[in-house]
C-alpha positions as CSV (number, residue, x, y, z in Angstrom):
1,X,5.1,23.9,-16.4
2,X,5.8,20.6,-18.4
3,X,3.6,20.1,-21.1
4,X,3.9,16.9,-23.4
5,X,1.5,16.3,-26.2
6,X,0.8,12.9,-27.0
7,X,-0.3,11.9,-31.0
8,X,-0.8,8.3,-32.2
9,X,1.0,7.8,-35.4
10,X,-1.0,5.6,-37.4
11,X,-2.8,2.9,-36.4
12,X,0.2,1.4,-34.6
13,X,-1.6,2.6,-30.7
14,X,2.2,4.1,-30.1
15,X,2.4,7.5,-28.9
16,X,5.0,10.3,-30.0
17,X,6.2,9.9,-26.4
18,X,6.3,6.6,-25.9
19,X,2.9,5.9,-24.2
20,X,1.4,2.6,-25.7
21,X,-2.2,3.3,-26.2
22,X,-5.2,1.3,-27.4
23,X,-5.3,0.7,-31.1
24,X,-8.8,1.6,-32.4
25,X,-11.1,-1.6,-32.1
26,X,-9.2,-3.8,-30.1
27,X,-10.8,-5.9,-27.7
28,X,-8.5,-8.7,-26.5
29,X,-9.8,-10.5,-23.2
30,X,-6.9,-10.3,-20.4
31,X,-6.6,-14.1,-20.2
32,X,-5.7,-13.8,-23.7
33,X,-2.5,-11.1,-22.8
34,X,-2.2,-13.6,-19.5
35,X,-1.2,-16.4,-21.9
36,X,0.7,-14.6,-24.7
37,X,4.3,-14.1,-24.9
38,X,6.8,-11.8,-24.5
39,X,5.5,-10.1,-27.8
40,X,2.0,-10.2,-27.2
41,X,-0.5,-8.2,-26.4
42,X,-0.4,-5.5,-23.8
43,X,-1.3,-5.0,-20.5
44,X,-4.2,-2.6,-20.5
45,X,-4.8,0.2,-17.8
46,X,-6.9,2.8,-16.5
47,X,-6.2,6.1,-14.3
48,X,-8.1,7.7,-12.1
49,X,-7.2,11.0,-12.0
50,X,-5.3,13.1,-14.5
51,X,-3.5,15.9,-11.9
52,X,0.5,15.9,-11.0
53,X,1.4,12.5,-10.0
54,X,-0.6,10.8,-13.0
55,X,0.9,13.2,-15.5
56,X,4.3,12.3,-13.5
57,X,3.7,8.3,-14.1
58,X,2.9,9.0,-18.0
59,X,6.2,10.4,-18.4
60,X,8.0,8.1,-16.6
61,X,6.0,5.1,-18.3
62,X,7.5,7.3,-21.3
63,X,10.9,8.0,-20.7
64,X,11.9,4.1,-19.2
65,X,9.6,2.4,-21.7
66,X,12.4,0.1,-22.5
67,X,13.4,-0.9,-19.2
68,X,9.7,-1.0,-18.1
69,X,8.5,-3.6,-20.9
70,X,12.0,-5.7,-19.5
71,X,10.9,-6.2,-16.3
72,X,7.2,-6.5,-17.5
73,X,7.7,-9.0,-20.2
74,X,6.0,-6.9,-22.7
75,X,3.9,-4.0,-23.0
76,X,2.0,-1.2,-20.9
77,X,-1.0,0.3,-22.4
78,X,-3.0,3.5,-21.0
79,X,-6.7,2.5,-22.3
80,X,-8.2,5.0,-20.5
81,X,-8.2,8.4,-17.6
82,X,-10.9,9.2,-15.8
83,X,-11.2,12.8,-15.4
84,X,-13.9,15.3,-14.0
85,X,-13.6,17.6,-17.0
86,X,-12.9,16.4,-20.2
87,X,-12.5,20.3,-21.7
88,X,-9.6,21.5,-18.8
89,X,-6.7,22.2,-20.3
90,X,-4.2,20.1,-18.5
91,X,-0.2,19.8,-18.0
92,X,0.0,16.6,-19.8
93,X,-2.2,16.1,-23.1
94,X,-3.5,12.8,-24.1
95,X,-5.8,11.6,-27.0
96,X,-9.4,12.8,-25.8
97,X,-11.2,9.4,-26.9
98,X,-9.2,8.2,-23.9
99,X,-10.4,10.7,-21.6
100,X,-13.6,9.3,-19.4
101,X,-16.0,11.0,-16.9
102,X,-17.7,8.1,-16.1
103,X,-15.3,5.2,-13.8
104,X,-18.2,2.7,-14.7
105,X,-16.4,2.6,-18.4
106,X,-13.5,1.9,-16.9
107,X,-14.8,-0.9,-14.3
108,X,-17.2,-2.8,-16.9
109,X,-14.0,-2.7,-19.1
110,X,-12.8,-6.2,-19.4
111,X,-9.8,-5.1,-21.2
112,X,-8.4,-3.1,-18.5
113,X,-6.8,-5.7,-16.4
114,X,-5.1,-2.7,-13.9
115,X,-6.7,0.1,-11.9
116,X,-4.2,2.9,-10.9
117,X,-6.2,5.4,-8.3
118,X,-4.7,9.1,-8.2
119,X,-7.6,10.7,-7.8
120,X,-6.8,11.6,-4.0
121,X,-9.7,12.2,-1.6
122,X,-11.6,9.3,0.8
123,X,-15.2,8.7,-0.4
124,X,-14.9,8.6,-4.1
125,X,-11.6,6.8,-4.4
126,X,-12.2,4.3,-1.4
127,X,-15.7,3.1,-3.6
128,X,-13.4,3.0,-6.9
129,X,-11.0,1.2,-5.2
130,X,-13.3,-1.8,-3.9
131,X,-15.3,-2.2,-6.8
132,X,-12.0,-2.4,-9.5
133,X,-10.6,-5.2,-6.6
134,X,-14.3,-7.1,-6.7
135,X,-14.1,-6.7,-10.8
136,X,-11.3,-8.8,-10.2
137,X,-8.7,-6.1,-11.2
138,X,-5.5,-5.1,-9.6
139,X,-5.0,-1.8,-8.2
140,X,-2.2,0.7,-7.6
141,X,-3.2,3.6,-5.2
142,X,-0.9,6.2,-3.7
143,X,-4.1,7.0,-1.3
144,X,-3.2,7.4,2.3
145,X,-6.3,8.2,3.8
146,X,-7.5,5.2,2.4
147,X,-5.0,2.7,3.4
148,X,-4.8,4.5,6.7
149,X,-8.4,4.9,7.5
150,X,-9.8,1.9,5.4
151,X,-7.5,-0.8,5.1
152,X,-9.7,-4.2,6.2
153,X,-12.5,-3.3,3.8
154,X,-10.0,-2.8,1.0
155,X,-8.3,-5.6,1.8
156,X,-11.7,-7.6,1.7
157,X,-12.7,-6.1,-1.3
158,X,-9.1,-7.5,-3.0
159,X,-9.9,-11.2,-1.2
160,X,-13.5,-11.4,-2.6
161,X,-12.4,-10.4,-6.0
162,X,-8.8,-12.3,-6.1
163,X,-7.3,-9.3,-7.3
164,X,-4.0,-8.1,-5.5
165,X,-3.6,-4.1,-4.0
166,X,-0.3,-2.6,-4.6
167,X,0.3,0.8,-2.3
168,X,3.8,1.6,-2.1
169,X,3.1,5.5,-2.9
170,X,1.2,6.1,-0.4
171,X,4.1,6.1,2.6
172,X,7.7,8.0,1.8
173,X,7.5,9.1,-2.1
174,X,10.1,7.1,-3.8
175,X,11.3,5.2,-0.2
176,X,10.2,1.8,-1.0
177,X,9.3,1.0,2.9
178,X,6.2,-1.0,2.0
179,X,8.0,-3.4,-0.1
180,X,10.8,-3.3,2.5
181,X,8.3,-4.0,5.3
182,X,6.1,-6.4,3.5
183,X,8.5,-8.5,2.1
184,X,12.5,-8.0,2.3
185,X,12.0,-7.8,6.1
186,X,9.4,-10.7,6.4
187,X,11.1,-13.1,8.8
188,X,11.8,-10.1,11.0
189,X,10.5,-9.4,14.0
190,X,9.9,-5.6,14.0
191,X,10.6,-3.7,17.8
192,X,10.4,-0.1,16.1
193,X,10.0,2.0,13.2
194,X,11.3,5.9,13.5
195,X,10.8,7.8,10.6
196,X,10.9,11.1,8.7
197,X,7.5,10.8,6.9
198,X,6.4,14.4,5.7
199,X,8.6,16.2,3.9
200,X,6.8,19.5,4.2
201,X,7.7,19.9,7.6
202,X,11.3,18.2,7.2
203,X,11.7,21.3,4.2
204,X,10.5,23.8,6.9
205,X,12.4,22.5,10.0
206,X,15.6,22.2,7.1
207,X,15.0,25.3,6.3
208,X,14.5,26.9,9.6
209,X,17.8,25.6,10.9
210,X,19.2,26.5,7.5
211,X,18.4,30.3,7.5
212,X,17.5,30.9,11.2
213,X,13.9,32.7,9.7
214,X,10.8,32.0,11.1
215,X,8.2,29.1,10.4
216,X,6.1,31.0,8.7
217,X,9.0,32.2,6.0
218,X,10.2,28.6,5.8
219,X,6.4,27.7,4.8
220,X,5.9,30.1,2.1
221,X,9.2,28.7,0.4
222,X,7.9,25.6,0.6
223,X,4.3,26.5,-0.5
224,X,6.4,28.5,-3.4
225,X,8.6,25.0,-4.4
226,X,5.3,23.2,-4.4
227,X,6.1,20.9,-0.8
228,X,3.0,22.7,0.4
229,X,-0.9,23.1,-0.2
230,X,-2.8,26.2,0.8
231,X,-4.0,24.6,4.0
232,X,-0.9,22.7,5.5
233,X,-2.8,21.8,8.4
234,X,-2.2,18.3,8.1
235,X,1.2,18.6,7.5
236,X,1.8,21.0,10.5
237,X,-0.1,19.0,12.6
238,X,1.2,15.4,12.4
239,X,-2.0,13.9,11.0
240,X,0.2,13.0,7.7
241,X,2.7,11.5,9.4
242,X,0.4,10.0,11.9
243,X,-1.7,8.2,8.8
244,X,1.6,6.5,7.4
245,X,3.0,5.5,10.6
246,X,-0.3,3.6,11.3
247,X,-0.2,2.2,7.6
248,X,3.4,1.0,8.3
249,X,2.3,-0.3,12.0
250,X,-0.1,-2.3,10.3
251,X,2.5,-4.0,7.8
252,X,5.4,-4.5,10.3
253,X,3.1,-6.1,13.6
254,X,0.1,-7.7,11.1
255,X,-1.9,-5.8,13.2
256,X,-4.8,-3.3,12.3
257,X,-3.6,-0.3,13.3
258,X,-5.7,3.2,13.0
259,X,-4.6,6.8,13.0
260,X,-6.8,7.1,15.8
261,X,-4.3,5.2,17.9
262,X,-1.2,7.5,17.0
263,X,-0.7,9.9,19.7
264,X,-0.4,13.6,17.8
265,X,1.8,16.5,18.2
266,X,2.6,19.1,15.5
267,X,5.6,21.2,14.8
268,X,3.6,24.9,14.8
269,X,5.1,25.1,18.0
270,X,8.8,25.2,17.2
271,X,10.8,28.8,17.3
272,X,14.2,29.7,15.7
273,X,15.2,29.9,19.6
274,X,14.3,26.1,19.8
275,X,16.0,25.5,16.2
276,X,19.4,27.8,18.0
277,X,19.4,25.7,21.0
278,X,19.3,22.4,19.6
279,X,22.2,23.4,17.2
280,X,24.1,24.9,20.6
281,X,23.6,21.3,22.4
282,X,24.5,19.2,19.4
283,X,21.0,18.5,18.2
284,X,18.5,18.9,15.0
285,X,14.8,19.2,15.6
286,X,12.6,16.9,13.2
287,X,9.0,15.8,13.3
288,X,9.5,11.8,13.9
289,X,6.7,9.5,13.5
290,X,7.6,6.5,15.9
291,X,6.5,2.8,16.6
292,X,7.4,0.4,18.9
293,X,6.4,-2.8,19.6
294,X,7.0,-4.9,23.3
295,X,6.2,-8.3,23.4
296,X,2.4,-7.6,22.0
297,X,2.1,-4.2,23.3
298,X,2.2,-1.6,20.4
299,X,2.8,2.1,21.0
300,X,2.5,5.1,18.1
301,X,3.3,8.5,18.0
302,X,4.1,11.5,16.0
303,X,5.9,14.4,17.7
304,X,9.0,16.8,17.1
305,X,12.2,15.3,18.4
306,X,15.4,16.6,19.1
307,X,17.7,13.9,17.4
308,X,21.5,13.9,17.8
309,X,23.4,15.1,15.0
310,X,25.6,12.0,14.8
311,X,22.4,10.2,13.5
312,X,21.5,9.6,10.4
313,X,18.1,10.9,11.0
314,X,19.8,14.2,11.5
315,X,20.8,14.6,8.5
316,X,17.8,14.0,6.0
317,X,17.3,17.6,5.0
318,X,14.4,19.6,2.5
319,X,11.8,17.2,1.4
320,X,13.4,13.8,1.6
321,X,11.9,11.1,3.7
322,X,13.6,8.5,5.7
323,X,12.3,5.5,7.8
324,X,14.8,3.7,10.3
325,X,13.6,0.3,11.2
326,X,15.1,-1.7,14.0
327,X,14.2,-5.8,14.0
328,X,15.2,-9.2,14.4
329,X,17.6,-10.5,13.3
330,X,18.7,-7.4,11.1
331,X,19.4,-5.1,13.6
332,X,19.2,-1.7,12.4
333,X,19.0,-0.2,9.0
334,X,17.5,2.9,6.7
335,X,15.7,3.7,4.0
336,X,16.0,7.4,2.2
337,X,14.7,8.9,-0.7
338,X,12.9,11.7,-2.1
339,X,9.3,12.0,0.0
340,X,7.5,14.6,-1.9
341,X,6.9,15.9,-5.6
342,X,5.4,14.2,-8.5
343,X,8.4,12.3,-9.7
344,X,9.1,10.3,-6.1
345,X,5.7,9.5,-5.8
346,X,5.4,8.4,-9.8
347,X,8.6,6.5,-9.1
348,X,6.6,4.3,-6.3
349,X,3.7,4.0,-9.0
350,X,5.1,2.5,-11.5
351,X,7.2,0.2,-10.0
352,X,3.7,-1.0,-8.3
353,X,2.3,-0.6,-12.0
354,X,5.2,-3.4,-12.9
355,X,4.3,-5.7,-10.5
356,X,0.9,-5.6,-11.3
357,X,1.4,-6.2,-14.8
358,X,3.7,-9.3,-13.9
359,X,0.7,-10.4,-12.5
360,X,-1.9,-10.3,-14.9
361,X,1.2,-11.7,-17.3
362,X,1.1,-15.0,-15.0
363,X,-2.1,-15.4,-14.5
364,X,-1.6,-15.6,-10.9
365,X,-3.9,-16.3,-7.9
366,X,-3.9,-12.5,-6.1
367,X,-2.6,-13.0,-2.8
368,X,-5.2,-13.6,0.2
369,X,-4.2,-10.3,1.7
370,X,-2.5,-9.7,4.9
371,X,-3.6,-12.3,8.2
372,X,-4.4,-9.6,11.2
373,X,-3.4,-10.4,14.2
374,X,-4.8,-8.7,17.8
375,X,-2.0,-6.4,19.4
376,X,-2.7,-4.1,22.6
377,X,-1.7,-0.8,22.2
378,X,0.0,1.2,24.7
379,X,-0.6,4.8,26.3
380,X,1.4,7.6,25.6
381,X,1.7,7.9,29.5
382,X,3.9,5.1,29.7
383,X,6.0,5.9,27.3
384,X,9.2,7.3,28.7
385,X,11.3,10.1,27.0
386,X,13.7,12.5,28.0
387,X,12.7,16.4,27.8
388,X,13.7,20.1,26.7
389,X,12.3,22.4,28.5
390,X,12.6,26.4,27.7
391,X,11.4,28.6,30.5
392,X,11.1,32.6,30.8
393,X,11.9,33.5,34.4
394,X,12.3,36.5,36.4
395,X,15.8,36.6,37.4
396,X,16.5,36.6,40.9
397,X,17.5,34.0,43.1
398,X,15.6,31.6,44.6
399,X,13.9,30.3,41.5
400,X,15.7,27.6,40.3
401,X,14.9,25.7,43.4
402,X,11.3,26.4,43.5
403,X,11.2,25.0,40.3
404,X,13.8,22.1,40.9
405,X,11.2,21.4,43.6
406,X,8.2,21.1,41.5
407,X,9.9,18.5,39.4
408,X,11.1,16.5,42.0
409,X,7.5,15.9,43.8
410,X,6.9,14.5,40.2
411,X,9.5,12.5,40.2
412,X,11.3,14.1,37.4
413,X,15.2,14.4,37.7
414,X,17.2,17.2,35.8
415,X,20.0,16.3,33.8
416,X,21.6,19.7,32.6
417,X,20.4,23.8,33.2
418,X,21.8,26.5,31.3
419,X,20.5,30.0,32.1
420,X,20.5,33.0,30.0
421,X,19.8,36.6,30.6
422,X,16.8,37.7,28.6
423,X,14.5,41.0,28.1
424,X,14.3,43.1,31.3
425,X,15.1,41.9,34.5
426,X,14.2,38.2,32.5
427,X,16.1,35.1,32.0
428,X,15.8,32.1,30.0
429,X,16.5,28.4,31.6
430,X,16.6,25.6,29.5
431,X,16.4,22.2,31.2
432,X,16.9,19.3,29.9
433,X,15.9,15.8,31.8
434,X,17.2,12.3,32.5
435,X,14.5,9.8,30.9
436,X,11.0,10.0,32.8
437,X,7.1,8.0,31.9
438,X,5.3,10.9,29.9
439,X,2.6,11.0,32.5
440,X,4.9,12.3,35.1
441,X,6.6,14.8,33.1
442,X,2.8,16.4,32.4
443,X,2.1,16.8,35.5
444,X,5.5,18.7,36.4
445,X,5.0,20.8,33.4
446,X,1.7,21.9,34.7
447,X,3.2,22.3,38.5
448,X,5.7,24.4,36.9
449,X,3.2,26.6,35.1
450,X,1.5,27.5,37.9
451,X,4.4,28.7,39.7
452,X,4.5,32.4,40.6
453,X,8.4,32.1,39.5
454,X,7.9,31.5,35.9
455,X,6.7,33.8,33.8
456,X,6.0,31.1,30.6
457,X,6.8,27.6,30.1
458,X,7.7,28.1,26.1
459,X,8.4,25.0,24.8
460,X,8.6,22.0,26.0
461,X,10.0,19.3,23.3
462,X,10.9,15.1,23.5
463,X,14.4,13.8,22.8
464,X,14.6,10.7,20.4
465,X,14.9,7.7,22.5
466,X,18.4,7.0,23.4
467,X,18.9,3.6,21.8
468,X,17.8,4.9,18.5
């Protein structure tokens, strides 16, 4: 555990780490710091929320003080933290006149010219959100259920009050795929994004293919390195992943796009025998979160994937994040970093914390937000993939065709079979597909459950498109 104890010395506001903090009785108006120099007063801000990531964005505003105030143009100052519990003794101590349970102080505050929201959560952070934008205050957030789930009415919130919304932290840690997106890609047209988005499951599926153990061991190291919460459920199931693909569907097409729309498909169904094969046919497994956009026609979807090993994809291991984006005119390119911990996600923070402060500096006019325009998004039934397919059979002959049969009268065709003997008088047959539309290959996975020649369809697992 890190602790750091913060003490003013004098009357200066500086802290013994480095944390500017308010001096007692000041009350500057922020068109006053909007107008000073380089050496004026400081840019005043509040947190909300005092757990990991906020205790990770003090230090860092700590450590980099000197390169932070460069790019700033002056000063940061901490004027308050809105906590639940002022008493709870907490990993990072700060002066306790700072501490707040109320996030009215904090909003009425006309000092406080930034609003940085870690409190995590959906009701109580979405209404501190809106009413720090309609104060007319800019706000950092690292919430992804909020920018997933409510985007337009923050976004009108920030146009009503002319304050801008900063929200790097809430896709890929320290991957700066917002900025990327939102602005170095800007005269792009975006056809898809493919990413590695939650790095709980990438550290389980690494880990899994690392030390051929189960997914339950691979969880409880990453519960025990911290990549994990009690309940991983969202995690495990895609609905992470699923929440910053839409976010990142919504920059890349201008497009309000909903998690709703992102068809869903978890990893708890991936064995070490899947993890073996894959390795066997020159494949990794990860959990890819995927958009594509044709002509105006927008498709989303999370689901494990067998990528080849060639790709970079294959090789972003433990918790790192990485997004491939393909567009035009740049082609294809990726962004990787660090998508899990406190420090990747304070990393994002602060460099939204800069930005912000540049912009109650200048005294600039907040952006009108982001112009939405209607897209029509796709089925998952026409998307078309190719397949794995592991099968317990008896093994005798004759079955291969029955099931070659049930395939065909869906119109699936089978690119490779590899049989292995199994348990028993058992065998396994892997089959893998040529490309097929997802409804069809449905329907010949049910046809081929039914069959009195297979004992158990086991997996049944997508291949990363082929242009990727």
């Amino acid at each position: 555990m890190v602790v750091c104890i913060l003490t003013r010395e004098g009357g200066s506001g500086v802290s013994s780490l480095g944390v500017w903090f308010p001096q007692q009785g000041g009350a500057e108006d922020p068109l006053t710091v909007r107008e000073s120099g380089p050496h004026g007063q400081p840019v005043r801000l509040a947190l909300l929320g005092l757990g990991t990531v906020s205790a990770g964005v003090l230090q860092v505003l700590a450590r980099n003080r000197a390169e932070i105030e460069h790019h700033v143009g002056g000063r940061i100052e901490v004027a308050r933290i809105l906590v639940r519990d002022t008493a709870k003794v907490r990993r990072v101590e700060v002066p306790s006149d700072l501490l707040t349970t109320d996030v009215n102080t904090i909003l009425s505050d006309p000092r406080i010219a930034i609003v940085v929201e870690l409190m995590g959560g959906v009701d109580r952070a979405l209404s501190s959100i809106q009413a720090a934008l309609l104060a007319g205050k800019a706000v950092v957030t690292a919430n992804k259920d909020v920018m997933a789930e409510f985007d337009q009415e923050v976004w009108a919130a920030a146009r009503k009050g002319g304050a801008p919304l900063y929200f790097e932290a809430s896709v890929g840690g320290g991957v700066p795929v917002v900025r990327a997106l939102a602005e170095g890609l800007a005269g792009n047209r975006i056809h898809r994004i493919a990413g590695i988005l939650n790095g709980t499951t990438n550290f389980i599926l690494s880990r899994m293919s690392a030390e051929g153990g189960s997914q339950a061991e691979a969880l409880i190291t990453a519960q025990l390195h911290g990549y994990a919460e009690a309940d991983p459920s969202a995690d495990l199931d895609g609905l992470d992943a699923a929440r910053k693909i839409s976010i990142l569907s919504s920059i890349a097409y201008a497009a309000p796009c909903h998690p709703g729309q992102v068809y869903r498909e978890g990893i708890r169904g991936i064995t070490p025998a899947d993890i073996e094969q894959a390795a066997h046919m020159g494949w990794t497994i990860k959990l890819l979160a995927i958009s594509e956009r044709a002509q105006n026609r927008v498709t989303m979807r999370v689901h494990p994937a067998f990528v080849p090993a060639q790709h970079p994809l294959a090789a972003v291991a433990d918790a790192f994040n990485a997004v491939y984006i393909q567009g035009d005119p740049i082609g294809k390119m990726m962004l990787y970093g660090p998508g899990a911990g406190g420090e990747a996600t304070a990393s994002a923070v602060v460099a939204d914390i800069v930005r912000a402060a540049r912009w109650v500096r200048r005294g600039a006019v907040a952006p009108e937000g982001p112009v939405r325009t209607l897209v029509e998004f796709g089925s998952m039934d026409d998307v078309h993939s190719r397949f794995y397919l592991r099968l317990r059979i008896p093994d005798r002959v004759g079955v291969l065709g029955q099931i070659a049969g049930a395939f065909g009268r869906n119109g699936v065709s089978i690119l490779s079979v590899l049989q292995t003997p199994a348990a028993g008088d058992s065998a396994e047959l892997v089959i893998v597909t040529h490309q097929v539309r997802e409804d069809r290959m449905q329907r010949a996975v049910v046809e081929v459950g039914t069959l009195n020649v297979v004992e158990r369809v086991a997996s049944v697992i997508r291949l990363a498109p082929e242009d990727l």
